[in-house]
N, C-alpha and C positions, 0 to 999 in steps of 0.2 A: 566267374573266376577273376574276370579284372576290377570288379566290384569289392572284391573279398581284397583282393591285391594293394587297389587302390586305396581302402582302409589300414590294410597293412604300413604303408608310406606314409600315410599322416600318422601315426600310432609312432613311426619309428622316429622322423621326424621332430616329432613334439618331444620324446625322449630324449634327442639327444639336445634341443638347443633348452629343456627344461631342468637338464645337470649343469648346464652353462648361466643360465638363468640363477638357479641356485645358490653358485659360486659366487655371482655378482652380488644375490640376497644378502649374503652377509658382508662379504668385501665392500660393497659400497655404504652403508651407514660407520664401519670401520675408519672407514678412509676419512669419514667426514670428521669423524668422531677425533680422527687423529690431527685437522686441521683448526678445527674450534670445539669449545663446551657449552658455547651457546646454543639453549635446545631452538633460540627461532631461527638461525641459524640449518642446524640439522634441519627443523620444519623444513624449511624454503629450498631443502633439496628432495624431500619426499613430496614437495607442492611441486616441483618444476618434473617431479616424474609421475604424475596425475594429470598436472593439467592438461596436458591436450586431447583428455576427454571430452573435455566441455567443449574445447575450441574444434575439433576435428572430425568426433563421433558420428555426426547428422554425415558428413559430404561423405566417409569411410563407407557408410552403409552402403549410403546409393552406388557409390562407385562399384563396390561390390555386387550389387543387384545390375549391373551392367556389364561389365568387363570379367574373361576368364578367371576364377578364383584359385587357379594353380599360380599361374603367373605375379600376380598381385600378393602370395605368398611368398614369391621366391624373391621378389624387389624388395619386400620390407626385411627380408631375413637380410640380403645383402647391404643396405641401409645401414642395420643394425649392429654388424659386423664392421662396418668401416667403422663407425662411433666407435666402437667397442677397443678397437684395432687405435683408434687414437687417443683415446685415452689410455691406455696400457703405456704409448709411449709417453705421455706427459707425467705418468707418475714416475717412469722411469728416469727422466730429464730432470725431477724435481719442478716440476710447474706447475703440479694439480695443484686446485683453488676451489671453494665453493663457489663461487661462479663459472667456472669449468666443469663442474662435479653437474651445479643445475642445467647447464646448459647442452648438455652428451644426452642425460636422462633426460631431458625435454625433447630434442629428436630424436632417440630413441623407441619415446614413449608415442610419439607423433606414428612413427611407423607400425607402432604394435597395434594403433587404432583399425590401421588397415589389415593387417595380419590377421588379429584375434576380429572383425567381423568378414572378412572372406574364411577364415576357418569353420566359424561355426555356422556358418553358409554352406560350406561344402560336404559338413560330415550327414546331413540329410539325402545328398545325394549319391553318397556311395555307400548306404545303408538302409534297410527298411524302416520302416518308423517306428516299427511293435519292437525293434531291435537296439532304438535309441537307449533305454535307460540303463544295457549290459553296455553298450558302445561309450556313454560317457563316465560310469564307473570305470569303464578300461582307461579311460584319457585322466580321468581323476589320480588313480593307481600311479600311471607313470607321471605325471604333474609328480604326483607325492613324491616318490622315491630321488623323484632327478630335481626339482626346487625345492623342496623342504627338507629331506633325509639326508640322501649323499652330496647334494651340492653344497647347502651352508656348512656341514661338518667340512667339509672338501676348501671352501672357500675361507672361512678361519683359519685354515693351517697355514695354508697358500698365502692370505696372508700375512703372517704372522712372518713366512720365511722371506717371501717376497712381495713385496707392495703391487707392484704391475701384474704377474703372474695370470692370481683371478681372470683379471678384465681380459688379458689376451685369451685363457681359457674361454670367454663366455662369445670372444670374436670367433676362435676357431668353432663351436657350436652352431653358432649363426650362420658360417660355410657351411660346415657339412649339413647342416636342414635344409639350405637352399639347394645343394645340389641334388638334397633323395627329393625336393618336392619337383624340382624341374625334371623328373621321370615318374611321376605319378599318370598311370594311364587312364583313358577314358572320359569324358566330356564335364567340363567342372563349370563351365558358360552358361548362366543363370537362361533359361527362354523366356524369350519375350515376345512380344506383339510386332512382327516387324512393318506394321503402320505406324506403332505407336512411335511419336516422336515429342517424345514430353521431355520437359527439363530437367535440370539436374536438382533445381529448387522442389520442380513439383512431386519430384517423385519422393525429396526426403519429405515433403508434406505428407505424402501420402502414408510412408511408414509410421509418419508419427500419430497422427490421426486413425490409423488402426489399432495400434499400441493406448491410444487416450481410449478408445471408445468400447478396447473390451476389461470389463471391470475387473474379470479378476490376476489378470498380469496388470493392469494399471495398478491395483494395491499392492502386491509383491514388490511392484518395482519402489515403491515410493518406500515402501519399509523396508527396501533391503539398500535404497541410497542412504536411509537414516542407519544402519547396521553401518555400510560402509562408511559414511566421515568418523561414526567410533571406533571403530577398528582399524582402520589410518590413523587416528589419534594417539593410539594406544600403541599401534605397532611401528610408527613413526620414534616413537620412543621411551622402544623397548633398548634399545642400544645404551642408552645413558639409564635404565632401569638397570641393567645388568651392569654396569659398569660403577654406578654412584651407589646401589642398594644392595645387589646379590654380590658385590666384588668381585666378577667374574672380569677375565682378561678377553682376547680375540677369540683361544679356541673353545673358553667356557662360554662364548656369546652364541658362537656357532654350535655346539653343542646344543644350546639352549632354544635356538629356533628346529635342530632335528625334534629336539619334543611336537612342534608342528607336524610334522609330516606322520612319528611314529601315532600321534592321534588321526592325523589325517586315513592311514592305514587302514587302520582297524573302520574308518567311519566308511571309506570305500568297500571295507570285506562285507559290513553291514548294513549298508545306505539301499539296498534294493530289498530285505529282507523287513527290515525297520519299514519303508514305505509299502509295501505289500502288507502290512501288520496293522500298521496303525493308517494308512490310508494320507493324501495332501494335505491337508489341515493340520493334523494333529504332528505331523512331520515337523513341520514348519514352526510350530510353539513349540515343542520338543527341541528341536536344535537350536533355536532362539532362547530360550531357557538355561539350556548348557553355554552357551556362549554367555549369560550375564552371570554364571556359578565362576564362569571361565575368569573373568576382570575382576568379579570379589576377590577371588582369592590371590591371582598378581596385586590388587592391591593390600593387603591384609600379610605377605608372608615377607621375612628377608631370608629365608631357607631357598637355596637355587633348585634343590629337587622338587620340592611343591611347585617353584614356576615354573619348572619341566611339566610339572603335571597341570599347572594350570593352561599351561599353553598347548598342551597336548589332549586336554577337552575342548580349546577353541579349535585344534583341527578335526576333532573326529565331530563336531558341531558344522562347522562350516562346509567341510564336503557332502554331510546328509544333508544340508541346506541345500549346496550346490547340483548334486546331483536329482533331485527332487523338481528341481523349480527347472533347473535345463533342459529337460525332458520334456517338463510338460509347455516349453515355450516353442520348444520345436516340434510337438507334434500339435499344436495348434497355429501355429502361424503359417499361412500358406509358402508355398517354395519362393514365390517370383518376390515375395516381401520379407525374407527371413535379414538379409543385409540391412534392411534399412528400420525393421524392427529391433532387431538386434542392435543397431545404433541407438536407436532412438532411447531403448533401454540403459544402454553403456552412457549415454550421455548421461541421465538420470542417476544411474546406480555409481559408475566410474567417478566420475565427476564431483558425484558428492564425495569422494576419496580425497583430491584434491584439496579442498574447504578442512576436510578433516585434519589430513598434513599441515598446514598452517595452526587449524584453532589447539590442535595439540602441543604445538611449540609455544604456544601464547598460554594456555591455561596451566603450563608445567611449568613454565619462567614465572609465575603471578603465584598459585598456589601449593601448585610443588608435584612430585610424580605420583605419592601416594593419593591427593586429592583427584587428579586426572583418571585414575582408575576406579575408583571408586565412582566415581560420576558415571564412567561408562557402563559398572555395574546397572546401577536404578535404571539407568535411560534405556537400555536394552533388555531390562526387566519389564520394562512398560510399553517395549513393543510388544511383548510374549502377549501380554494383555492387550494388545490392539489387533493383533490378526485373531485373538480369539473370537473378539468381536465381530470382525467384519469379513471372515472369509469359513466357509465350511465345508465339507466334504460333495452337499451337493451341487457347489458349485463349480466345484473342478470337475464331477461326472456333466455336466450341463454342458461345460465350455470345450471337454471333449469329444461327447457327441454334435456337436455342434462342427467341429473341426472336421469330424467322419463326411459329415451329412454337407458339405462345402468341398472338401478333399470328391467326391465322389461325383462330383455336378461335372 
């Protein structure tokens, strides 16, 4: 019962500061958009809410693989909420600035390193593992509806009617998370060896070196950090695609990111049925695939419903991705390294996000927006061809047996 409970609380949680989240999704490239048109500009404010993956991801982990991961939840929610909580008032004041805009999303993004790897830290503990892949379709589902569905729609109005609005929205979200996570019951404190008295260095060693040495999440991760800078590139600036290409104003932008989520939908009703069908491998070219049909066709249309639809195949693409690859990272990596695996991943995958947010604002200022998506077409067409090559079905039965046969020592 407190297992089920405790589930319940993260489920609910994650929904409401993911409608808050949402709101922000669109209201903040908005804002940016309504300060400069330079897209290095906009870049360097989707670079400053990346990077602290790169700089932050390795120590997040471990800390997480040490310390309660309810608590270390509810610190970064409230973190996230004062930012959130001040910025609300500087656009109110008339002060916001892109150096203000980078500099909220850079600590912001700083606490969410802690956040999202004590989360998905925690959801193996309050759940069996044969139970993970309904468990993170459910976490996908409400992701969708609250940041991609009804928050960006929610957050173009808001908006449009009031500048501040949004932001204070995504502060009041950030409260109420932290307070249902500070009632989440039952033991969320990673076990450890209480001889062991290793550092804080060696132990993100330690996550990273299991993460390099098992092959086939080491190539997932490397082709899904090559997915991520294109798809930061792309969605980094999608805001002045909508704005310079489709003519769409705030609430046709926001509109236009719910095609996200409503693809997202449909890839969560399908992502367990798809994978039971076609098996890890063929999952993974499958949604890799749809994701480069996804950027042809944003770059190829000026019609706003095709890049509803083209951006509503990159979501029902990316959640079958997501959901697929989550599952099987958390039922192979042992409990007491899932934090500092999990970093070591997010460093790699996240990170390349970062890179991506800059090189998109430079290759769209130099060739134009039409040329940037088209690029990310081929590039992510010739991942589809690269995990064909080097990853197969029986290598994910291998790595799970393997995880059984270790789980069970």
């Amino acid at each position: 019962m407190a297992r089920s409970r405790a589930f319940g609380t993260l489920l609910v949680a994650a929904g409401v500061s993911d409608l808050g989240d949402g709101v922000t999704l669109a209201a903040a490239p908005l804002l940016a958009a309504s300060l400069t048109t330079d897209p290095r500009a906009v870049g360097a404010v989707a670079m400053a809410a990346t990077l602290p993956w790169l700089l932050f991801a390795l120590p997040s982990g471990a800390v997480a693989d040490r310390a309660d991961r309810r608590w270390l939840m509810v610190g970064s929610d409230v973190v996230r909420a004062a930012c959130l909580c001040l910025l609300a008032l500087a656009v109110l004041a008339g002060r916001a600035s892109i150096p203000a805009l980078a500099a909220v999303f850079f600590v912001t993004t700083a606490a969410q390193t802690l956040f999202h790897n004590a989360s998905q830290a925690a959801l193996p503990m309050v759940i069996d593992r044969d139970r993970l892949p309904r468990a993170n379709a459910r976490f996908q589902t409400v992701q969708i509806v609250g940041s991609e569905l009804a928050g960006p729609a929610l957050g173009g109005l808001l908006f449009a009617a009031a500048a501040p609005v949004p932001f204070a929205v995504d502060a009041a979200s950030f409260a109420v998370s932290a307070g249902l996570l500070a009632m989440l019951p039952g033991r969320l404190r990673p076990h450890r060896d209480p001889d062991a008295h290793t550092t804080l260095r060696a132990d993100i060693a330690e996550g990273a070196r299991w993460l390099l040495s098992h092959r086939v999440l080491r190539t997932i991760c490397w082709v899904l950090a090559a997915e991520n800078l294109v798809e930061m590139a792309g969605f980094a600036m999608l805001v002045l695609l909508a704005r310079q290409v489709l003519d769409l104003g705030p609430g046709g932008y926001g509109l236009l990111l719910t095609g996200l989520a409503v693809g997202g939908l449909v890839g969560a009703a399908l992502a367990e049925r798809l994978h039971r069908r076609l098996g890890d491998a063929a999952s993974l070219v499958g949604s890799t695939v749809a994701m480069a049909v996804a950027w042809a066709l944003l770059a190829a249309t000026v019609i706003p419903v095709l890049a509803g639809v083209a951006v509503a195949t990159y979501g029902l693409a990316a959640v079958w991705w997501n959901a697929v690859t989550a599952s099987f990272r958390q039922a192979v990596v042992p409990e007491q390294l899932q934090g500092r695996v999990n970093s070591a991943y997010r460093l790699v995958t996240w990170g390349a996000a970062s890179v991506g947010a800059a090189a998109g604002g430079l290759v769209a200022a130099q060739v134009g927006l039409r040329a940037l998506y088209a690029g990310a077409a081929i590039l992510v067409g010739l991942l589809a061809v690269v995990i064909r090559r080097l990853l197969d079905a029986a290598a994910f039965t291998t790595a799970r047996q393997a995880a059984l046969v270790e789980g069970g020592r």
